[in-house]
Steps between C-alpha positions, in 0.01 A plus 500: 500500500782466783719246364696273715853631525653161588400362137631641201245550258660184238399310804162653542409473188620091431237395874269680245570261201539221779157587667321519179599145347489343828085631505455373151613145585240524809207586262651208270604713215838271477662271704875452556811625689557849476862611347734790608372824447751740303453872428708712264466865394438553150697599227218811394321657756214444259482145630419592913739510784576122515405201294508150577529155251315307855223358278704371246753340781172309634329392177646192548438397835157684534399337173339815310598738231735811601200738425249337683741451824569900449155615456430306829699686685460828359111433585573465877764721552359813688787695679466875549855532377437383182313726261471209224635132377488445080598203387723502195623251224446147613454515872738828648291688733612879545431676833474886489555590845265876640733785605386452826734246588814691380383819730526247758839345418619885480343564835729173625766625360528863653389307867813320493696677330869386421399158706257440181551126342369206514165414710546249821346245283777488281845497731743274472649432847769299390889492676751603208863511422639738220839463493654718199827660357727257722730630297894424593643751719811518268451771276227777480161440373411546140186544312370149479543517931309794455201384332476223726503743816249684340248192385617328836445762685145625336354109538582504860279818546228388303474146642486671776229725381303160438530466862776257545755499746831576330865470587786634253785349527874539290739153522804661530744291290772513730675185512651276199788634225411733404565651855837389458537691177369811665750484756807421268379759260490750797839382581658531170379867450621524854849434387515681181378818654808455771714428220573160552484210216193329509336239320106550452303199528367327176155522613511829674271792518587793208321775647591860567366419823718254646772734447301753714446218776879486491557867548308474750653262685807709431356821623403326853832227553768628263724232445430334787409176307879457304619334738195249605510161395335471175194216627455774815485781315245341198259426817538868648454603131169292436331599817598852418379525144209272632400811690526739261329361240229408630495850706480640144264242351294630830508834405450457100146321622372733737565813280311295215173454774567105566502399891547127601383346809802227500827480399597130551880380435579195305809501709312496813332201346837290517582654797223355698511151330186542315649378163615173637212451748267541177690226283493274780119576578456368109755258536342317771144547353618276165525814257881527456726219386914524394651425209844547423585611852221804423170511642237506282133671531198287386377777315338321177244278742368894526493582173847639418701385182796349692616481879708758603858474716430676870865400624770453236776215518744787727198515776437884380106544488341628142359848554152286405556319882572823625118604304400177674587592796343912482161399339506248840541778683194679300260311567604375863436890541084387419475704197228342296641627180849581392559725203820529328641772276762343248688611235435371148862263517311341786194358297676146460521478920111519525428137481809348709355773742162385521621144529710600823211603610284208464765332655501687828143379489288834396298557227716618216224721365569725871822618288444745231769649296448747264759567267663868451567560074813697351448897571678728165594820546429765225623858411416674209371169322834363549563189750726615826744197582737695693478794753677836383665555855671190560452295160348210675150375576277750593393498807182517662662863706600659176147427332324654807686789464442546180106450467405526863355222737166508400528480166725204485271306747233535266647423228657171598148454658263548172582202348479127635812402687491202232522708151830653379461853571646832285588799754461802280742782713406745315108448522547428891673860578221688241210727678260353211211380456651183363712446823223265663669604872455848450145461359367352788698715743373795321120393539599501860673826523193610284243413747715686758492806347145531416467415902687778577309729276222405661611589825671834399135605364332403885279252280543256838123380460602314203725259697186279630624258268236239665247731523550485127249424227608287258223426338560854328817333292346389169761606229662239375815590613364490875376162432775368390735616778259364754523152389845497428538598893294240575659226303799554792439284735462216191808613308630447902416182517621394187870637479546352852363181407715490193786638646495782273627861624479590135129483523463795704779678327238449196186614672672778688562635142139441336329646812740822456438541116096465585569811734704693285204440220217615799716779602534612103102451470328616839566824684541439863525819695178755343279221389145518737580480848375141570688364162814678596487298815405150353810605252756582771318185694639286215858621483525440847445141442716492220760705659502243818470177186807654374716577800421119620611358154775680495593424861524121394704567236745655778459842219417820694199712468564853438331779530640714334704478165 
């Protein structure tokens, strides 16, 4: 059988179920609306390839007993890629599915190699926003930045994978206070470091490195700011450390495999007007009222607890008018979905949010916001508050340095952005086993060397990999490497649909340990000719599996180790 490569085989098989009932109610076996059709993989291989409670789900509206629904449908199904149906307990039907359709699924994969995924049939052509990290350009980033650059960073690739179109985008923080307390705190350091008295602010920045940004400023002016009037020189200060921080924050991103397509100012957003045009827009349209010489946001007639202040009793805006005003922009930009990326402080601002939203007049569900958990740090079994160089925060640099970009992707990536997550250091830097990174990096670097064995003994005829036959694999540990290839495009589908990097951080990891356990059981190079090539054939497709799941994980694929 040729199987159509535009339908994944969950699919295939459901039209099956579908086809099946829908013949049974035409020979007036039962009579009724058919429900959805869901498939899962058993627990125990034991019980088939994929199961499914669809007779029980329909009892009710077909009118029959679970077991006679099921045995109606396992009498008409007759698909070549099923070998058999058995229906088990009170009504689950189990589908064992012929090899035949995972020699084709392997054939698929070496056709398209690294552009393997999900079928046509299954895109999602969506326009998304990410926007992630939008961290304040005031300090450098720390950990908890960094496992939002790396989950931020990872869903943009896979949604992307699940064929949307997909802009990144960083909202650079750069208007407000705390602007105002990076430029004082510049200042003060600026003075102390010149010898002059100086008074730091009570809000100001701590950090080693605003005492860099002022010798820096030193290095390139001198002095040449003594003597400026103080309001002057705290504007030339804040556009200066503006500059470098963010230059830095730049850097600090790209070395840790994160690109954004946008880097939109809040300032700009005042700038232009587009804070007070939007409170007048919902103004006029009946959705803000004043109070106390404030104006107020309607939120609670969408859902939030209270209304919320957009422009206090001094005329300043809130930084939610100014949030007004950028998710405004968002989706005057025609994105169909917006994602955001927010720190776990931010979980109260959801709802007030989603009502700002509504009140712009889209659907509130167009926002998502999924919400980034606590990241600890751990050495030796002991919890790492501070960083031994400068005794502060450590920073997302320092813990690159010290375990290497992949492996700290990865790890932040492993677990759901919305669980707490432990960060073992010394696991993370270990060439183990146990160090999930460098298992499935090693499976990789694995298949590479066995491909360049092959070409050092001239064994080039054993390349063909479509000219491969399959059918030879029968060990168990062949089997079961096969499927779990091509459960892909499904496990695909799934993490993107769930926004859930972690997913494929997960499956990456279970498709390297079944290699590791073929590699330990079946000899590759020596077996008979036409197995060594249906061997090779396969760890072609799961070296290409590999290097694409690692790929959206933004974790490279080595090849040697």
């Amino acid at each position: 059988m040729r199987r159509n490569t535009d339908i994944d085989i969950k699919t295939m098989l459901s039209r099956e179920i579908e086809k099946a009932a829908t013949q049974a109610i035409a020979e007036g076996v039962f009579a009724g609306e058919l429900p959805e059709i869901f498939l899962e993989e058993p627990p125990q291989k034991e019980f088939g390839d994929y199961a499914t409670n669809f007779a029980m789900q329909a009892a009710k509206n077909l009118k029959k007993s679970p077991r006679a629904i099921a045995e109606a449908i396992v009498n008409r199904i007759n698909a070549p890629f099923i070998e058999k149906s058995v229906i088990a307990g009170p009504g689950f039907i189990n589908f064992y599915l012929t090899l035949n359709w995972l020699g084709e699924e392997m054939k698929n994969i070496l056709t398209q190699g690294v552009s393997y995924g999900l079928p046509k049939s299954m895109l999602n052509r969506e326009k998304i926003q990410v926007e992630f990290v939008s961290a304040n350009p005031t300090g450098p980033l720390h950990v908890g930045h960094g496992r939002g650059a790396a989950g931020g960073s990872a869903l943009v690739n896979l949604l992307r994978e699940a064929g949307c179109e997909v802009e990144a985008e960083f909202y650079i923080n750069d208007a407000g206070g705390q602007i105002d307390n990076l430029a004082a705190s510049v200042e003060a350091r600026y003075l102390e470091l010149l010898g002059q008295e100086a008074e730091f602010p009570e809000d100001g920045y701590l950090g080693q490195d605003i005492v860099y940004t002022a010798k820096k400023i030193i290095d390139r002016y001198g002095d040449k700011y003594l003597t400026t009037d103080k309001k002057e020189r705290l504007a030339i200060f804040k556009e200066l450390a503006l500059t470098e921080k963010l230059a830095a924050l730049k850097e600090d991103l790209t070395a840790f495999g994160v690109k954004f397509d946008v880097w939109f100012s809040e300032r700009r957003l005042h700038e232009i007007g587009a804070v007070s045009e939007t409170v007048d827009a919902l103004k006029e349209a009946g959705h803000i009222y004043e109070r106390d010489g404030a104006l107020w946001l309607k939120s609670t007639e969408y859902g939030d607890d209270k209304d919320r202040v957009v422009i206090r009793e001094n005329q300043v805006p809130t930084y939610l008018a100014a949030d007004i005003a950028y998710h405004r922009d968002k989706f005057e930009r025609e994105f169909d979905r917006v994602i955001n990326i927010w720190g776990a402080d931010h979980h109260g601002y959801i709802a007030r949010m989603k009502a700002a939203v509504a009140a712009l007049g889209r659907n509130s569900d167009t926002l998502e916001v999924l919400i980034l958990q606590m990241v600890s740090l751990y050495r030796e079994g002991q919890l790492v508050k501070m960083s031994k160089r400068t005794g502060q925060g450590v920073t997302l640099s320092e813990l690159i340095e010290e375990v290497g970009k992949d492996a700290a992707r990865f790890f932040f990536i492993m677990r759901n952005v919305d669980s707490q997550l432990d960060f073992d250091l010394d696991l993370a830097k270990s060439r183990t086993n146990e160090n999930p990174v460098y298992y499935i990096q090693y499976a990789h670097a694995r298949i590479a060397s066995i491909f360049r064995q092959v070409e050092e003994a001239s064994l080039k005829d054993a390349l063909d990999f479509l000219s491969a036959d399959f059918s030879l694999l029968t060990e168990d540990a062949e089997i079961d490497l096969m499927k779990k290839l091509g459960q892909f495009p499904e496990e695909l589908k799934n993490a993107a649909k769930e926004r859930a990097p972690h997913r494929i951080a997960r499956y990456a990891h279970e498709l390297a340990g079944l290699f590791h356990s073929f590699y330990n059981q079946c000899r590759i190079i020596g077996s008979l000719p036409k197995l060594q090539a249906s061997r090779l054939a396969l760890i072609e497709a799961v070296r290409l599996v590999i290097r694409k799941n690692l790929g959206i994980l933004g974790v490279d694929a080595p090849d040697k180790m």
